[in-house]
C-alpha positions in Angstrom: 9.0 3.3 -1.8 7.0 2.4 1.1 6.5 -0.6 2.4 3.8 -3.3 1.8 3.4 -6.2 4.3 2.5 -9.4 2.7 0.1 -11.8 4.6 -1.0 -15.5 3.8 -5.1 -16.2 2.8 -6.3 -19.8 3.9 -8.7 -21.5 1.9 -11.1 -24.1 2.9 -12.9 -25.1 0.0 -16.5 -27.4 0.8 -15.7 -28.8 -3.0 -13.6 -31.4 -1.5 -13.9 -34.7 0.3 -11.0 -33.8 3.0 -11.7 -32.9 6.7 -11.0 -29.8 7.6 -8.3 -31.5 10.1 -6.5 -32.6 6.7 -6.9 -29.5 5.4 -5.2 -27.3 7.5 -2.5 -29.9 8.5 -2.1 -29.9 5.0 -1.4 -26.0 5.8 1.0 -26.6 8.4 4.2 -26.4 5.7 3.2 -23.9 3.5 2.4 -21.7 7.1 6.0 -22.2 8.0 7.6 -21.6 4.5 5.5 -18.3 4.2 6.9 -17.1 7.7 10.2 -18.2 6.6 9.7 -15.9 3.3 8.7 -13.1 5.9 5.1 -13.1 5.9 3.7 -11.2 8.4 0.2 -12.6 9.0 -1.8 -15.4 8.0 -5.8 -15.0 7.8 -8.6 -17.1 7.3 -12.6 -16.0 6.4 -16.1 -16.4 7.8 -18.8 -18.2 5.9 -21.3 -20.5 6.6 -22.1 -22.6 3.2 -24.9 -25.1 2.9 -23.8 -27.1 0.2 -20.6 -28.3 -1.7 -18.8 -26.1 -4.2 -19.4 -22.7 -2.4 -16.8 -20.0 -1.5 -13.9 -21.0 0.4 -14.3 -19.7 3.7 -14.8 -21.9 6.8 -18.2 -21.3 9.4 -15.1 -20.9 12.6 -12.2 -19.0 11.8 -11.5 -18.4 15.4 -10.4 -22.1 16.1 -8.7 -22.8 12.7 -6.7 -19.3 14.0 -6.2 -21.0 17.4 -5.3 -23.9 16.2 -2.5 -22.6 14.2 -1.3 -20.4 17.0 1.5 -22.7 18.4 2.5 -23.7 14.8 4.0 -20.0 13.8 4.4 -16.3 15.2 3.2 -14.8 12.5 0.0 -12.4 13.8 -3.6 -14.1 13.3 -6.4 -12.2 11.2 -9.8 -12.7 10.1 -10.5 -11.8 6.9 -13.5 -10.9 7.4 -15.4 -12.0 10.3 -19.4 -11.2 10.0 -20.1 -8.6 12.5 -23.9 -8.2 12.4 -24.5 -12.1 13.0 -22.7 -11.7 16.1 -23.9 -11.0 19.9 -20.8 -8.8 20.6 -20.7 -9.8 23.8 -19.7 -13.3 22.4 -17.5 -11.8 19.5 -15.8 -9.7 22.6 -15.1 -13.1 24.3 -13.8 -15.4 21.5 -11.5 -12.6 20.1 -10.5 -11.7 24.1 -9.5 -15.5 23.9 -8.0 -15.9 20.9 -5.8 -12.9 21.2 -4.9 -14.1 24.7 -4.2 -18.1 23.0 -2.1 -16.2 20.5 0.2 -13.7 22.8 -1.8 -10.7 21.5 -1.3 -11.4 17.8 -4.9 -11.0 16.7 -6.0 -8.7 14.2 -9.8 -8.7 13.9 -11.3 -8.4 9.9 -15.1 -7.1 9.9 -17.3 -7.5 7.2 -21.1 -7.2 6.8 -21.9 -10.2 4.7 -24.8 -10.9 2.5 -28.6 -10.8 2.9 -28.8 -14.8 2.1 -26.5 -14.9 5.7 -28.8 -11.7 7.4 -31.5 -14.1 6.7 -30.4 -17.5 8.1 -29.3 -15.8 11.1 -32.0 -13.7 11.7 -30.8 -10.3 11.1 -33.0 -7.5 9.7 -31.4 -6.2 6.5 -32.3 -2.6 7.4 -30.4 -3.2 10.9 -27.3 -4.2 9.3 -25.1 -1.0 9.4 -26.0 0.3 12.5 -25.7 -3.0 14.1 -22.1 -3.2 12.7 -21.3 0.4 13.8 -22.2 -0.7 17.4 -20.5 -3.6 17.4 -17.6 -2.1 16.9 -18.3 0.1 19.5 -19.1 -2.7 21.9 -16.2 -4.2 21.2 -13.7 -1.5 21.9 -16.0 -0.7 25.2 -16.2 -4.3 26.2 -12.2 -4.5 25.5 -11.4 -1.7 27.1 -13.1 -2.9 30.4 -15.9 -0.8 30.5 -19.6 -2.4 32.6 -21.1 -3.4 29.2 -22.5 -1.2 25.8 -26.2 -0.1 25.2 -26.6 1.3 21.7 -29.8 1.9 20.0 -29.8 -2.2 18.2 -27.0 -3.7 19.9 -26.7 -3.9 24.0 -24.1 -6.3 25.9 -24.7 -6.0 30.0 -21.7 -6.4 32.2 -17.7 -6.3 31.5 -15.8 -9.5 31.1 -13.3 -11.0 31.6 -10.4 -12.0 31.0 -9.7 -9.3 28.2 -7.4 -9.0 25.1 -3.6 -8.9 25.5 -3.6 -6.1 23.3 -3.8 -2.9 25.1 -7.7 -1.7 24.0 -8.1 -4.7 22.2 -7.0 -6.3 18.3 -6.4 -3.7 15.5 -10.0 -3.5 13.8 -9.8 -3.8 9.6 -13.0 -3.0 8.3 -14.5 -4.2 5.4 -17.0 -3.5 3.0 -17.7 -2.3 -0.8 -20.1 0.7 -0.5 -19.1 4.4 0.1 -20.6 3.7 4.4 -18.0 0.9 4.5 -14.8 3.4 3.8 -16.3 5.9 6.0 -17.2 3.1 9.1 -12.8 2.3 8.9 -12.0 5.8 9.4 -14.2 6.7 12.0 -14.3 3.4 13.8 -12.0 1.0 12.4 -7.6 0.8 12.9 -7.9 0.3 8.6 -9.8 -0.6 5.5 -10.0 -3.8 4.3 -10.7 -4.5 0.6 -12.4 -7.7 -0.9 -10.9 -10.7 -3.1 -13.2 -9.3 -5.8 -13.1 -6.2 -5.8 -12.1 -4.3 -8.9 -9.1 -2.3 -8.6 -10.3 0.8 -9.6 -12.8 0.3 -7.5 -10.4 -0.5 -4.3 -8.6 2.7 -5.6 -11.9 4.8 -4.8 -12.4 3.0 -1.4 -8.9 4.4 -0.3 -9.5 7.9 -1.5 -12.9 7.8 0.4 -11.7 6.3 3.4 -8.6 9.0 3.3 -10.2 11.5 2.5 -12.5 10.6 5.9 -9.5 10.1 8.0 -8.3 14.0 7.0 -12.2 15.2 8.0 -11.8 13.4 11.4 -8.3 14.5 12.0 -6.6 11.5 11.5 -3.6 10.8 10.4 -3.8 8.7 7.4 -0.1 8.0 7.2 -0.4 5.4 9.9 -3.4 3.6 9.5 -3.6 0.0 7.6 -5.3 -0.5 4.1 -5.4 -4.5 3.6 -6.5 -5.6 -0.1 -7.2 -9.6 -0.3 -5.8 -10.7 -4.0 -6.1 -14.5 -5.7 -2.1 -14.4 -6.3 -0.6 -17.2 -8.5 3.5 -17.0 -9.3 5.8 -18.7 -11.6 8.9 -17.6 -13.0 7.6 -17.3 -16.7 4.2 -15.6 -17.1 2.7 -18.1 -19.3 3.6 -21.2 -17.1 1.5 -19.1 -14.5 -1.6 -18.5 -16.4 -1.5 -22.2 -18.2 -1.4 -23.7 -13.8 -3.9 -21.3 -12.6 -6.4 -21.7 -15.3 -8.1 -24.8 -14.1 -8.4 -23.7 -10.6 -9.4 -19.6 -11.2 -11.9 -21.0 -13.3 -13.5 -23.2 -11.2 -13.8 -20.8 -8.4 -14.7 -18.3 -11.0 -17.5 -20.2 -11.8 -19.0 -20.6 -8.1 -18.4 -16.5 -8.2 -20.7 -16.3 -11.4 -23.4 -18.5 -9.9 -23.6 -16.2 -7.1 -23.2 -12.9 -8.7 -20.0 -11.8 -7.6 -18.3 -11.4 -10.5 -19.2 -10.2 -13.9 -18.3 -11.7 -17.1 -17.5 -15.2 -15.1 -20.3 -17.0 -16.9 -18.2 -17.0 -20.3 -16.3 -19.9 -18.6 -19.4 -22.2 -19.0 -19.3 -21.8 -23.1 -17.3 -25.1 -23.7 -15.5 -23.3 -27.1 -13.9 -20.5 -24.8 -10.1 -20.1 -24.6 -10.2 -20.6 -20.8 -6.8 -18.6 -20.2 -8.0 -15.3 -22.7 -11.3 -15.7 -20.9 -9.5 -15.7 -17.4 -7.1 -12.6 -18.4 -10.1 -10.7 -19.5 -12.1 -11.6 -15.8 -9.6 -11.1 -13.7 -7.4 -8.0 -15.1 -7.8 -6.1 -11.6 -8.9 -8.7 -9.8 -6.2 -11.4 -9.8 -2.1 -11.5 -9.4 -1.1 -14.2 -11.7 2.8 -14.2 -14.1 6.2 -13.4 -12.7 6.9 -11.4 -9.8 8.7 -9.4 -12.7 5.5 -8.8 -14.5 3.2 -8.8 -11.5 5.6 -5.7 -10.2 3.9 -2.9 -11.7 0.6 -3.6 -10.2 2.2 -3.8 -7.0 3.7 -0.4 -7.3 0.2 1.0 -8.2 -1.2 -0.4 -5.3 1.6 1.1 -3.1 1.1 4.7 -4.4 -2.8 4.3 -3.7 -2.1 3.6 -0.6 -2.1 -0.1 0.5 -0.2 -1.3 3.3 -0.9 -5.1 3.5 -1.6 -7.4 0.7 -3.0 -10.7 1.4 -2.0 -13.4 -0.7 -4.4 -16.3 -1.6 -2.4 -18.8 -3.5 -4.3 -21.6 -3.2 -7.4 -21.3 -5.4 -10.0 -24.7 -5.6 -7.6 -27.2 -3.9 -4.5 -26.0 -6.2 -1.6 -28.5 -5.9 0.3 -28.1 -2.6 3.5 -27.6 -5.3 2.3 -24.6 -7.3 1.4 -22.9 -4.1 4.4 -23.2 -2.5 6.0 -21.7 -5.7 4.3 -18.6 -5.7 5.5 -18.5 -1.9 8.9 -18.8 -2.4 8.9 -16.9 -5.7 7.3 -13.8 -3.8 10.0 -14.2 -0.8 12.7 -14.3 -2.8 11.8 -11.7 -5.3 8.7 -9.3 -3.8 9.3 -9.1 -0.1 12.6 -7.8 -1.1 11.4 -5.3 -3.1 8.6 -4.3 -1.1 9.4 -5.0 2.1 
């Protein structure tokens, strides 16, 4: 079987009255006891929210990631950071930094957003994809020590310094849900990155695009990164798992169907609905959540499609620091092993 790396997904939920300081120290253990289960990254995500209660993302991932780059070697990723509300001249220096902070341990998510975040920052929705695609290649340019980029949207004048650690720079993950997305990894991107909510059949046609676009460009697909993001809840029995996740998947799952992302969410307003049935039903190829025994099989399906690198996100709406540590030492003891 081959192997699947596991990674650990930070959330920073703007539902709650902590700092972010007391979040993230909060972070400090279960950081160490997921590198002591053999994690191989830990990531955090780019969003900036204007209110309580929205998506659990933080507005700077970059300094969460540097400030957790002492506390473990585990590598650093973004998951995703917003390419086209970037200068890439600036995205070139904070990851040039960060990567340099970290050893060379960065590995840089990139996403496009949403058109609520084009607009706030400015960005012309029509813009968006090319901006990315230049980005990218401004990036790699700037890393890679070349006088500065000049695309048609996107122009950075001058080099910089210092640069990344990394010979040419971070390994690129690239993001997105549409058929462009898939293609932009293979041609541009180190791998494909796949969304919290995505569907799994849909992830399953992402992969075959973005493969079958590595084979046109004479790539070899065998070596390249495909990084699905999964809400991932463990217990030793399946119904303990369900019954501690309900109250926290359906309070994010709520904020997803005020926003759109999700469909079906909305039956978890109806105050008559079996909230766990209801969850089950939402989530099927969304969500992780039972035994590592019963959460197996999906595992293996995501294997043969492809995936390299699941990143787990155990700790939905402020769960209890307990039951996220659970389904961190449940999957080092029992799917590392058997995936690793």
């Amino acid at each position: 079987m081959a192997q699947l790396e596991f990674g650990l997904f930070l959330e920073f939920p703007t539902n709650s009255d902590a700092q972010v300081v007391e979040q993230i120290d909060r972070y400090l253990p279960i950081v160490q006891l997921a590198e002591n289960s053999g994690f191989k990254s830990v990531w955090a995500g780019e969003s900036y929210p204007k209110e309580m209660g929205a998506i659990q993302h933080t507005s700077s991932p970059f300094l969460l990631l540097a400030y957790l780059a002492p506390q473990t070697s585990m590598k650093l990723g973004t998951g995703v950071t917003l390419a086209p509300i970037w200068h890439p001249l600036r995205l070139a220096y904070d990851t040039a930094m960060l990567d340099q902070l970290s050893h060379g341990r960065l590995v840089l998510g990139i996403g496009l957003g949403n058109p609520g975040i084009w607009k706030r920052f400015g960005v012309e929705r029509d813009s968006v994809g090319q901006r990315t695609d230049e980005t990218i290649q401004a990036l790699r340019a700037l890393w890679a020590g070349e006088d500065g980029f000049e695309g048609d949207v996107v122009k950075a004048m001058g080099g910089m310094s210092p640069r990344p650690v990394q010979p040419g720079g971070p390994q690129i993950l690239v993001g997105g849900k549409i058929t462009r997305s898939a293609r932009r990894a293979a041609q541009l991107g180190d791998g494909l990155m796949s969304g919290t909510h995505f569907e799994w059949p849909h992830v399953q046609r992402l992969i075959s695009i973005y493969h079958t676009a590595l084979q046109e460009l004479g790539k070899d697909s065998k070596g390249s990164t495909v990084s699905v993001n999964r809400l991932v809840v463990l217990a030793e029995d399946p119904d303990q798992a369900w019954e501690d996740a309900a109250p926290y998947l359906a309070r994010l799952f709520k904020v997803y169907s005020k926003i759109g992302l999700v469909e079906g969410a909305e039956a978890l307003f109806d105050t008559d609905v079996d909230v766990v049935a209801a969850l089950k039903d939402i989530t099927a190829d969304i969500c992780l959540v039972g035994s590592p025994e019963s959460v197996a099989p999906q595992l293996e399906e995501y294997v043969a499609a492809g995936v390299t690198q699941l990143q787990i996100r155990p700790a939905p709406a402020l769960m209890p620091t307990e039951l996220v540590e659970r389904t961190i030492r449940l999957a080092g003891e029992q799917l590392i092993p058997a995936f690793g």
